[in-house]
DODREN-697818 format. One record per residue (C-alpha): residue in one letter; x, y, z. Coordinates in steps of 0.2 Angstrom, whole numbers, plus 2048, in hexadecimal, padded with zeros to 3 digits. Layout:
# DODREN-697818
rest:px:py:pz
A:X:Y:Z
...
This chain:
# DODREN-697818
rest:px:py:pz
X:B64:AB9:313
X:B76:AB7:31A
X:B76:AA7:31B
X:B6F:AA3:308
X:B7E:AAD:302
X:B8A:AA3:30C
X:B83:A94:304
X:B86:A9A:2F3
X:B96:A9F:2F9
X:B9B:A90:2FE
X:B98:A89:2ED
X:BA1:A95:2E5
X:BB1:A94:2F2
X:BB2:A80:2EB
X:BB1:A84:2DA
X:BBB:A8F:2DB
X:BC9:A83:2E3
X:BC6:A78:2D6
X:BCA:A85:2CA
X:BDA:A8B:2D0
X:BD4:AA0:2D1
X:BD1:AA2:2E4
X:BD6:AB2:2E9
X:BDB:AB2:2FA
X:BE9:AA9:303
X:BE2:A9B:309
X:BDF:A89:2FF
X:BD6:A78:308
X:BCB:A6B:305
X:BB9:A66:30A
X:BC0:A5D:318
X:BCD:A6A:31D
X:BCB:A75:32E
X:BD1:A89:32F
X:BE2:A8C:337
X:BE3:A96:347
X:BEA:AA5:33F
X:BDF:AA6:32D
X:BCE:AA6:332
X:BC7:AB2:323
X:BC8:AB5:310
X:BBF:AC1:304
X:BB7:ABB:2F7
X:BB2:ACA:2E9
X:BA1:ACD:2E5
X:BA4:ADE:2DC
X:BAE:AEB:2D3
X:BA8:AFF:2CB
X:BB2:B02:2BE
X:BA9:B0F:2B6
X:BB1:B1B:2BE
X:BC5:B1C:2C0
X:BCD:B18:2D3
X:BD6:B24:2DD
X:BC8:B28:2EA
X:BD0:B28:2FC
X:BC1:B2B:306
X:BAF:B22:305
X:B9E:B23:30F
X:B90:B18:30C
X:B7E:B1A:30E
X:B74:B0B:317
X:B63:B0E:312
X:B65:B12:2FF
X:B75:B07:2FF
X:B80:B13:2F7
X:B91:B18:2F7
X:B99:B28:2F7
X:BAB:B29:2F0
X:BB6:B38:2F0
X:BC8:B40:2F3
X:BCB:B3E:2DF
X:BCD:B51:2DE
X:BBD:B5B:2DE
X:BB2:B4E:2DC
X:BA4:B41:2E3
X:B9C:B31:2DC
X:B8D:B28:2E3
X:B8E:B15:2DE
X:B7D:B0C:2E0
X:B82:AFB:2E9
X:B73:AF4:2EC
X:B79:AE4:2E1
X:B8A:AE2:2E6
X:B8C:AD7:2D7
X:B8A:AE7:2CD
X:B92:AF7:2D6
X:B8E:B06:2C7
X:B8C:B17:2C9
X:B7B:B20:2CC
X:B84:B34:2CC
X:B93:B3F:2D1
X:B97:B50:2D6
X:BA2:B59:2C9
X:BAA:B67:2C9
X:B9E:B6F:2D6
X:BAA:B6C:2E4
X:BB7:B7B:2E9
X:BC6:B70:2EE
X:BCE:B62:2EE
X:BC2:B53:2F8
X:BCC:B4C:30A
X:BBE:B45:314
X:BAB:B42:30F
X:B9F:B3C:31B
X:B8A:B39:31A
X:B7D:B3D:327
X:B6F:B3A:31D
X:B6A:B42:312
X:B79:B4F:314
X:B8A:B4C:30D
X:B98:B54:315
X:BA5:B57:30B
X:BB6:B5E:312
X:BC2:B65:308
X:BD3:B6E:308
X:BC8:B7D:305
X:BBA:B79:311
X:BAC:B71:318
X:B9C:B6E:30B
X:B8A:B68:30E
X:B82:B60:300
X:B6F:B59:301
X:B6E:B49:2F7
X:B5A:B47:2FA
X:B5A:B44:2E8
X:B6A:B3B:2E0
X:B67:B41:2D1
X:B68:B52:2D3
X:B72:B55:2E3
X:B74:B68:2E8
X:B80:B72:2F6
X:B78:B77:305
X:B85:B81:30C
X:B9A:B83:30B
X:BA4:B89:31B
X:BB3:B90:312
X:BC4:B8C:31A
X:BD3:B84:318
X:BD2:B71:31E
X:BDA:B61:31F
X:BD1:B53:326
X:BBF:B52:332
X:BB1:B46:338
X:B9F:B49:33B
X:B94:B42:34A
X:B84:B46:34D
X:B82:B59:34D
X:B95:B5D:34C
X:BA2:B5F:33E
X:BB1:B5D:346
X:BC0:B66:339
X:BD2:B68:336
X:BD9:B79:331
X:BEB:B7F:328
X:BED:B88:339
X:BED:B75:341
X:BE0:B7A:34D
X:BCE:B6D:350
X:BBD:B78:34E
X:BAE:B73:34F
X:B9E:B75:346
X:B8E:B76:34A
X:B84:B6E:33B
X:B72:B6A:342
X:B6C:B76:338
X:B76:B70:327
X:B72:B7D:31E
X:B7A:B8C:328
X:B8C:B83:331
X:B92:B8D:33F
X:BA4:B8B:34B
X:BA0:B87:35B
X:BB1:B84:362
X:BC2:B85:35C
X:BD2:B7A:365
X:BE4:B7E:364
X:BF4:B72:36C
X:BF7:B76:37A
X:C0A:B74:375
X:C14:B74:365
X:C0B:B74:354
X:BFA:B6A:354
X:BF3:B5F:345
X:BFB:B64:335
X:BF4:B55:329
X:BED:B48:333
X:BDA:B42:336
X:BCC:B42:344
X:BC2:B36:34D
X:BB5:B39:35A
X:BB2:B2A:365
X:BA3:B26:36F
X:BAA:B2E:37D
X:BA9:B3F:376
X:BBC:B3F:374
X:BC4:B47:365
X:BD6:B3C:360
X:BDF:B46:355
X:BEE:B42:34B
X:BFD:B49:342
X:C00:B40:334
X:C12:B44:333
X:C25:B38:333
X:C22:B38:347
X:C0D:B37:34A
X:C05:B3F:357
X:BF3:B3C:35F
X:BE9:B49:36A
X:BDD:B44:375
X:BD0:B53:376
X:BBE:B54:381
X:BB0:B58:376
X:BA1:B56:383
X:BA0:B68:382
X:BA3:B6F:36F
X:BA4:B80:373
X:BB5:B7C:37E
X:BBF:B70:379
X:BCB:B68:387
X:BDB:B61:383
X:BDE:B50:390
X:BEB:B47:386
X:BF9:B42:379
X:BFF:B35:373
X:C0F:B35:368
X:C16:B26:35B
X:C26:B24:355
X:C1F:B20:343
X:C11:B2A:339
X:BFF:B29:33F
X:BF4:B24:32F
X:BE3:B22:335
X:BDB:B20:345
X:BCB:B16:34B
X:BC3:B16:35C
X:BB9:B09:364
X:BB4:B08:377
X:BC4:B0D:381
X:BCF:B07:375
X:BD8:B11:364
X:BDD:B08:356
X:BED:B10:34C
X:BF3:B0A:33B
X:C04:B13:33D
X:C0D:B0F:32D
X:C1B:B03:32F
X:C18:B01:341
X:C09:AF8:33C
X:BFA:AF8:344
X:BF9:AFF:359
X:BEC:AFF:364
X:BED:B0B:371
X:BE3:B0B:382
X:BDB:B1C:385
X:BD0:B15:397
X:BD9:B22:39D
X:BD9:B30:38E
X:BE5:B3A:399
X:BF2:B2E:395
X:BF2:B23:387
X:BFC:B13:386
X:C00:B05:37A
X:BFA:AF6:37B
X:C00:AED:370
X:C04:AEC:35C
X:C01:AE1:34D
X:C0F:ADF:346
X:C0B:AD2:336
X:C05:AE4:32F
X:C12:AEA:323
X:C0E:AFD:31F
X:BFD:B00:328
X:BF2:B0F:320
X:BDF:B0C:325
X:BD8:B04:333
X:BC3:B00:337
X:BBC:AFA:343
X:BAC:AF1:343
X:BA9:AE1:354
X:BB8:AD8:358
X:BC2:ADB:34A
X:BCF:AE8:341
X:BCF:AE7:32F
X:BDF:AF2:329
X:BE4:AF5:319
X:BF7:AF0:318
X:BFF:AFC:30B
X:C0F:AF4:309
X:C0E:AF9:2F5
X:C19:B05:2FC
X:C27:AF7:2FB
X:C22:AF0:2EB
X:C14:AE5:2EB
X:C01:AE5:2ED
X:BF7:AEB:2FA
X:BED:AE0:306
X:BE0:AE2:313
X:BDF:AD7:322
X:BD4:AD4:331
X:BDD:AD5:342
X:BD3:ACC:350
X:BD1:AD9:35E
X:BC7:ACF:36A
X:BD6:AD0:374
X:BDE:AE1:374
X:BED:ADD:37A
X:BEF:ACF:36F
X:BEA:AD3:35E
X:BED:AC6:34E
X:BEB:AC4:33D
X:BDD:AB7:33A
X:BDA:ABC:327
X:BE1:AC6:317
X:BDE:ACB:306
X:BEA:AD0:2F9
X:BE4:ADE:2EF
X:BE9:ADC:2DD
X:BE9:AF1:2DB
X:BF9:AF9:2DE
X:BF1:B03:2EF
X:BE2:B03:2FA
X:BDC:B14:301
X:BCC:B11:30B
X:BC2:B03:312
X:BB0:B01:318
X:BA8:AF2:323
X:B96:AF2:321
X:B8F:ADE:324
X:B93:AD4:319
X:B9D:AE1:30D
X:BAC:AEA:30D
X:BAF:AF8:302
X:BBF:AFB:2FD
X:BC5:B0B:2F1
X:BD5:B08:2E9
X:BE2:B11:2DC
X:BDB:B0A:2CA
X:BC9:B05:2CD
X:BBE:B10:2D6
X:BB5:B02:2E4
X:BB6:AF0:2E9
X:BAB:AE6:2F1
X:BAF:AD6:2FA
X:BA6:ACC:307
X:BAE:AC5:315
X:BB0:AB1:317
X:BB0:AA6:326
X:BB9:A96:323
X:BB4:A8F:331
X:BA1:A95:330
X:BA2:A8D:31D
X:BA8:A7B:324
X:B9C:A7F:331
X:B89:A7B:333
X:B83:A8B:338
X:B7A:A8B:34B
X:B69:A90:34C
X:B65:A9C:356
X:B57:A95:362
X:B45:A9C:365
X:B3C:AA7:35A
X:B37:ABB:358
X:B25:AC0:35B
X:B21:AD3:353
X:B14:ADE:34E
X:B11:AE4:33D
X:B05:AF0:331
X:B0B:AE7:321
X:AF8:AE0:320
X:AF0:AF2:323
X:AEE:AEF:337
X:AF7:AEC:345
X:AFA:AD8:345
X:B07:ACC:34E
X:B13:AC3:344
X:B21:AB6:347
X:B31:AB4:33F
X:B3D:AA7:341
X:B50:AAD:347
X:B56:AAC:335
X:B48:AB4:32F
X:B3F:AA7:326
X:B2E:A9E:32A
X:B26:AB2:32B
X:B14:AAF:331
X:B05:AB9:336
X:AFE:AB3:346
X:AEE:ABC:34C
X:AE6:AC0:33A
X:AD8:ACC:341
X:AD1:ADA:33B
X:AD4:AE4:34C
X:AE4:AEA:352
X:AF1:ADC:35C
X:B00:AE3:364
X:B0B:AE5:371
X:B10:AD0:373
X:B17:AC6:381
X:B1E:AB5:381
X:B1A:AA9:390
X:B2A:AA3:399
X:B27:A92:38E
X:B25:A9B:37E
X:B14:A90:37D
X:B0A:A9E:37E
X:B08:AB3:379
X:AFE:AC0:382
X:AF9:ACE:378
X:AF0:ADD:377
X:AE0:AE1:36C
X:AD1:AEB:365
X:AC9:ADD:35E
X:ABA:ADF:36A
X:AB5:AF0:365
X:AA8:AF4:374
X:AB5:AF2:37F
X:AC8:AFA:37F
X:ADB:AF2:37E
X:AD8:AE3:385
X:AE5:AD5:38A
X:AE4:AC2:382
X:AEC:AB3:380
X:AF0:AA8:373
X:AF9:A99:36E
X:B0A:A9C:365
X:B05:A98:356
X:AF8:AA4:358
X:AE8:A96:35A
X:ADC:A99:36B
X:AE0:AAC:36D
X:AD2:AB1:37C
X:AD0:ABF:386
X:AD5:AC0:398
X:AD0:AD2:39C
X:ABF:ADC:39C
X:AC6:AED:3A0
X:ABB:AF9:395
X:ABB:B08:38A
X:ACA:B11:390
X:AD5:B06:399
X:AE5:B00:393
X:AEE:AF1:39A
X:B03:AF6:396
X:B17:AF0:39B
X:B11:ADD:39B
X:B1B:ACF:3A2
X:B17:ABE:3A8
X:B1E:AB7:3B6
X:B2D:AA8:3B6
X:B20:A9D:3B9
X:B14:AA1:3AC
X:B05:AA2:3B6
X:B03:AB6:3BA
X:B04:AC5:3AF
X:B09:AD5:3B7
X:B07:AE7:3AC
X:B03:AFA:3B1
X:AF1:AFF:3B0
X:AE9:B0E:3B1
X:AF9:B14:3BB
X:AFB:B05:3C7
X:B02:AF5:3C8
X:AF8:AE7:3C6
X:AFB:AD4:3C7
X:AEE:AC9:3BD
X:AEC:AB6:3BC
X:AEF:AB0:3AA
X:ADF:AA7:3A9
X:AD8:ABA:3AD
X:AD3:AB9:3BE
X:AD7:ABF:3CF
X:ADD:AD2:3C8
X:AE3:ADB:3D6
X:AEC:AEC:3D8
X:AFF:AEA:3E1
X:B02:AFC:3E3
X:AF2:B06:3E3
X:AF8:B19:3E4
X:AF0:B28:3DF
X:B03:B2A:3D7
X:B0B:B22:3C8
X:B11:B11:3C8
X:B15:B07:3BA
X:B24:AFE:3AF
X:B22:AED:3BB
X:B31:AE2:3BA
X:B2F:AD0:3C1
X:B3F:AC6:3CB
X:B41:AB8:3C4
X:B3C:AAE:3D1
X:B2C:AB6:3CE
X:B2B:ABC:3E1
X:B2C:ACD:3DF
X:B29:ADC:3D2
X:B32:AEC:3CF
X:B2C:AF9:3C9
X:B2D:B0E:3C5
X:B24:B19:3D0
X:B1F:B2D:3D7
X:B18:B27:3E8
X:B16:B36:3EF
X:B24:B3F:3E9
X:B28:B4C:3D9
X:B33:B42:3D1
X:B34:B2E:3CE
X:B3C:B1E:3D8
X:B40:B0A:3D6
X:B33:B01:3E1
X:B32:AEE:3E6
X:B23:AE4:3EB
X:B1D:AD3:3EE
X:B12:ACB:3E2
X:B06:ACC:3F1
X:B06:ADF:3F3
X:B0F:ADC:404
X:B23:AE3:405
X:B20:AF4:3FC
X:B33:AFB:3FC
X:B3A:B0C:3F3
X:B4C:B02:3EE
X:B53:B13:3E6
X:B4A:B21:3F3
X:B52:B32:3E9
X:B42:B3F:3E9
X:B4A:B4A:3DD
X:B51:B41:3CF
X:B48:B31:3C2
X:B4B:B22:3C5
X:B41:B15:3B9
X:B3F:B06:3AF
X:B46:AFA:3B9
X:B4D:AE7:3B2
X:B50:ADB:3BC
X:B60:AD0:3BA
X:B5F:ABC:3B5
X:B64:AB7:3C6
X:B5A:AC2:3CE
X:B6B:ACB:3D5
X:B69:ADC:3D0
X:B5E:AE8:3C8
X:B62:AF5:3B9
X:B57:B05:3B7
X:B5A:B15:3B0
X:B5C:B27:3B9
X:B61:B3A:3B6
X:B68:B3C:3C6
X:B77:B3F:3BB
X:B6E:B4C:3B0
X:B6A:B41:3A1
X:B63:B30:39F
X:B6F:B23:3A4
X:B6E:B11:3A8
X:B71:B0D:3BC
X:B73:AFA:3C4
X:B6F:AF7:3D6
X:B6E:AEA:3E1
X:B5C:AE0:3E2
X:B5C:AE9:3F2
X:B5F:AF8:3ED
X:B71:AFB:3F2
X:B7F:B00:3EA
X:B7A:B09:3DC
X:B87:B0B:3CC
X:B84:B14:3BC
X:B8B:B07:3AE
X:B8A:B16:3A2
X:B92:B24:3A5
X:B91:B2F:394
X:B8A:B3F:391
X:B7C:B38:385
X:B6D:B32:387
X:B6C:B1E:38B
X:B5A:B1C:389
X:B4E:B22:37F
X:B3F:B2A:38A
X:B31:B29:37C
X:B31:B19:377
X:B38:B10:38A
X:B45:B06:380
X:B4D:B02:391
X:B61:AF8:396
X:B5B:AE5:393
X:B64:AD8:39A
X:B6C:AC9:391
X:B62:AB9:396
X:B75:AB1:39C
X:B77:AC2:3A5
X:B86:AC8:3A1
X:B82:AD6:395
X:B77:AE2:396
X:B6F:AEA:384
X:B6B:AFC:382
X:B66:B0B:375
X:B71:B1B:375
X:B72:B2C:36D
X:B84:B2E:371
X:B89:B2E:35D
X:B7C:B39:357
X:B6D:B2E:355
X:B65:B1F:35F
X:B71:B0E:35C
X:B70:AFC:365
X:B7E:AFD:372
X:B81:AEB:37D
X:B90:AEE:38B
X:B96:AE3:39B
X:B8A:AE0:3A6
X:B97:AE9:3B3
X:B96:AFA:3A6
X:BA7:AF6:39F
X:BA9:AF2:38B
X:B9A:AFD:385
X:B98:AFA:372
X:B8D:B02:364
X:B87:AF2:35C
X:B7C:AFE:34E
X:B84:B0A:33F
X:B78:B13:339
X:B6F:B25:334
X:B5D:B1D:339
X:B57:B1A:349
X:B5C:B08:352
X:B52:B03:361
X:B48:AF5:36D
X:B55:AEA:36E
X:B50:AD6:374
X:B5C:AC9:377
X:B5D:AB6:36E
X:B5B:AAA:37F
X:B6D:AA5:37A
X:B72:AB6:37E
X:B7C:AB5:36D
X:B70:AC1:363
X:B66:AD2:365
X:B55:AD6:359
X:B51:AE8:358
X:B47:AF3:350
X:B4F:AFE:341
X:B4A:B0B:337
X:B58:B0D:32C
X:B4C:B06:31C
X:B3B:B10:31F
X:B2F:B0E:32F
X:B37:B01:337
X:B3F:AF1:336
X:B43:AE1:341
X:B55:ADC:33F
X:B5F:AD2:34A
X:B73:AD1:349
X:B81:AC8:355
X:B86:ACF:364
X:B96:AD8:35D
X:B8C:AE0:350
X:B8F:AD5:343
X:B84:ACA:339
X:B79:AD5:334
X:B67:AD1:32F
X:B56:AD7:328
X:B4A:ACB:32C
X:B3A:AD2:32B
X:B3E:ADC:31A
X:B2E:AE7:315
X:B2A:AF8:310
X:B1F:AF6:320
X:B1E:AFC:333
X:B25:AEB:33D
X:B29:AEF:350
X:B29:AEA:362
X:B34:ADA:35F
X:B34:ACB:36D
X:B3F:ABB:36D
X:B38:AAB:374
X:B41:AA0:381
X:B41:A92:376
């Protein structure tokens, strides 16, 4: 675990004070506090020197926990990193490639290779013995992949775009060309979440172009932007870009309106900047200032600000020049000119002088790991692991009561009858049944009300309200129609829900808990409206439509008035299947949410106005049911990235990163107490 390392860590950092051989710049005492500006150190954890350096791009692989190092000519090595202690190579590419290696990229289990002589597709199912699935021959530069799209560079400076769902058979879709003087020559790409292309020209004076790729077949030009320095890398995130342009250090611009972009501001402790990533709230930049006769460093700029970015940590690198660097929680990978990868992890001072907080409350799930479906719970820092229904039938589907005294859960452990609802202590002691519904019937979209006294869940089509001692079941909506998805106010007064009532397609109903006040709050007969959420303060109500065409997420008064769609994208923002719908943040102010806008579903959390959207999740794997910590300060989700499914939790801004159930296993349906 995270917070196991740190220890060690800790340990480790003292000694090594005592010894004299930090490496880092910074130097205190047990008793001494961070400086406002240095924050962060690196502390190295590993080094691959089996192979020579000189690699300048890098692509890792989550799930295997590989890296992929290319750009020293025609070839690519794959370095196991499962141990970070002990980086060594696992295989290589040789002499296969045609061309010299500019960008790589991994989709797994694809590798896209780009080269000055084209694009190339390899299939690395089996590292051992990888083998090329296809090569679209042309003269390149530089590219970038997401999703189902490569997006290249060609010697005639023109953007096309390739269709690679099928790897195996690439094929151009759409070709761009400036729409005034010469277009890219040498620079790089970088789509955004926005479906924006931001092209550069890597040249004495930089240029960026700012094309829509919503449509891949036509490509639109909406905007440049043009730098008086050169334009070595470029990284989006949100509405913001972030340009390490050479001895004008690093700039971020604001591209809000992509038509015109503007600088921000500028970091200007940043000698010669070369590479930028982005991963949360921070910039980490390598500074290549080599270039003026000493060595290179790599920094982390805080960019909680934009318009005030500052250095809060830096490391320099005792090789002569850093090419590429990779966050991925709590590593960075860095390739460099003599050794072929580094490995550091990133240090808090202030979270090593620092008790850590514990998060409150803990996660109830549901897991195969014993050869059924059983419900387990797990502590926020994934320790204390325990089962808690140990029966032989299948438990799902758990729900905590508002004073995280109790859980209802579903179950088959009475086999003459169906899915029936129980209740059991939170540790799991006097589960009873409340329900005799029968063979067939299937109780779903549980919720208790605030006061813990009434459950309210869709059956057999309709809303139903049930007392949680299992009387007094009564039907709120009773419709030959479908309703269902109920969603208490917190006031526990009234219950919205999804619903056809009579019409083709689907609305946002309201009703009192006593059936009375029936109301259609979004009253559109020809578009869905569904999964409705209500707001902590019981102010406003999120729900999802495709009024817009696709699935997007919509906030409306409690009332029903003033209807806003907070997402706006072309992708899909919730995932039909499964009904991993927009939750709110129990302090209401952010609102969580899965998304396919980069390719694959990903954990998103944005403002709870629609503003600041950010992909929390980085992965090839599908991310999804996201719950919120009752602090509002971390999500759990479901992952897939290391087989069936995972829980993992993580901060808000993406970081801390953590496995906490950590079995070969199916775990699933994640829930966070109150307390």
């Amino acid at each position: 675990m995270k917070t196991g390392k740190r220890r060690i860590v800790i340990g480790v950092w003292i000694i090594s004070i005592g010894a004299g051989v930090l490496l880092g710049v910074f130097s205190f005492s047990t008793a001494a506090q961070p400086s406002d500006t240095e924050l962060f150190d690196f502390q190295t954890v590993g080094v691959c020197r089996e192979v020579d350096g000189g690699f300048t791009t890098l692509a890792y692989d989550t799930f295997r926990k590989l890296c992929f190092l290319g750009g020293s000519g025609n070839m690519v090595v794959i370095i196991d990193v499962s141990d970070p202690t002990n980086p060594h190579k696992v295989s290589d590419i040789y002499g296969k490639i045609h061309g010299s290696v500019t960008d790589i990229y991994y989709i797994r289990p694809f590798l896209y290779v780009i080269t000055d002589k084209g694009l190339e597709i390899w299939d690395l199912s089996a590292i051992s013995s990888p083998h090329r699935l296809a090569v679209y021959s042309i003269k390149l530069s530089q590219g970038f992949i997401l999703g189902s799209f490569a997006y290249v560079i060609d010697s005639n400076r023109r953007l096309r775009i390739l269709d690679i769902s099928q790897p195996a058979i690439p094929r151009e879709v759409g070709i761009w060309e400036a729409s005034e003087g010469l277009g890219p020559r040498s620079g790089h790409v970088f789509v955004g979440e926005d479906m924006h292309a931001y092209v550069t020209e890597q040249v004495e004076a930089g240029k960026l172009w700012v094309i829509d790729v919503s449509n891949p077949m036509n490509p639109q030009e909406i905007g440049t932007y043009e730098s008086l320095d050169s334009i070595q890398d470029t990284f989006i995130s949100g509405s913001y870009g972030y340009v390490a342009a050479g001895t004008d250090g690093l700039k971020i611009l604001d591209f809000s309106d992509p038509a015109h972009p503007r600088e921000v501001s500028s970091c200007d402790s940043i000698r010669i900047a070369t590479r930028v990533f982005v991963h949360g709230p921070y910039a980490y930049v390598v500074d290549d200032y080599s270039k003026g006769g000493a060595f290179t460093s790599f920094k982390i700029i805080d960019i909680s600000s934009p318009g005030h970015p500052r250095e809060i940590g830096s490391h320099s690198s005792m090789d002569a020049s850093s090419y590429r660097l990779l966050f991925c929680d709590p590593y960075i990978y860095v390739t460099s000119y003599f050794e072929a990868l580094h490995i550091y992890e990133l240090l808090s001072l202030e979270a090593m002088l620092t008790p850590p907080a514990l998060t409150p409350g803990r996660i109830a799930f549901v897991s195969d790991r014993d050869g059924n479906k059983e419900i387990y719970l797990v502590d926020a820092n994934g320790e204390n692991l325990i089962n808690i229904t140990r029966n032989a039938a299948d438990d799902w589907a758990p729900t905590w009561s508002p004073d995280a005294k109790e859980i209802l859960f579903r179950s088959t452990r009475q086999s003459n009858l169906g899915q029936e609802l129980y209740v059991m202590d939170a540790n799991g002691d006097n589960a009873h049944r409340i329900t005799t519904l029968g063979q067939g019937s299937c109780f779903s979209d549980l919720a208790w009300s605030a006061d813990g006294g009434h459950i309210v869940g869709t059956l057999q089509g309709d809303v139903y309200v049930i007392n949680t001692d299992g009387t007094n079941l009564r039907n709120l909506t009773n419709d030959s129609e479908y309703e269902g998805n109920p969603s208490w106010s917190p006031d526990g007064k009234k219950i919205a829900f999804e619903s056809r009532h009579g019409i083709p397609a689907m609305d946002i109903w309201c009703v009192n808990v006593d059936g009375t006040g029936l109301r259609n709050l979004t009253n559109r007969t020809e578009t869905f409206d569904k999964d409705p959420a209500w707001s902590p303060d019981g102010t406003r109500i999120t729900f999802v439509s495709r009024r817009d065409g696709n699935h997007e997420i919509y906030v409306m008064r409690a009332d029903g008035a003033n209807p806003r769609n907070l997402t706006r994208h072309p992708a899909q923002d919730y995932e039909n299947n499964r009904g991993w719908g927009p939750v709110w943040s129990p302090d209401g102010k952010k609102i969580g949410f899965v998304s396919r806008r980069d390719g694959n579903w990903e954990i998103y959390v944005m403002n709870s106005d629609g503003s600041s959207p950010l992909r929390l999740t980085n992965d090839n794997s599908v991310d999804g049911d996201p719950c919120w910590s009752p602090d509002s300060t971390k999500i759990a989700w479901v992952s897939q990235r290391y087989g069936s499914g995972e829980i993992m939790s993580m901060n808000i801004d993406g970081t801390g990163l953590q496995d906490l159930t950590n079995n070969f296993f199916r775990d699933d349906e994640p829930t966070w107490s109150a307390y």
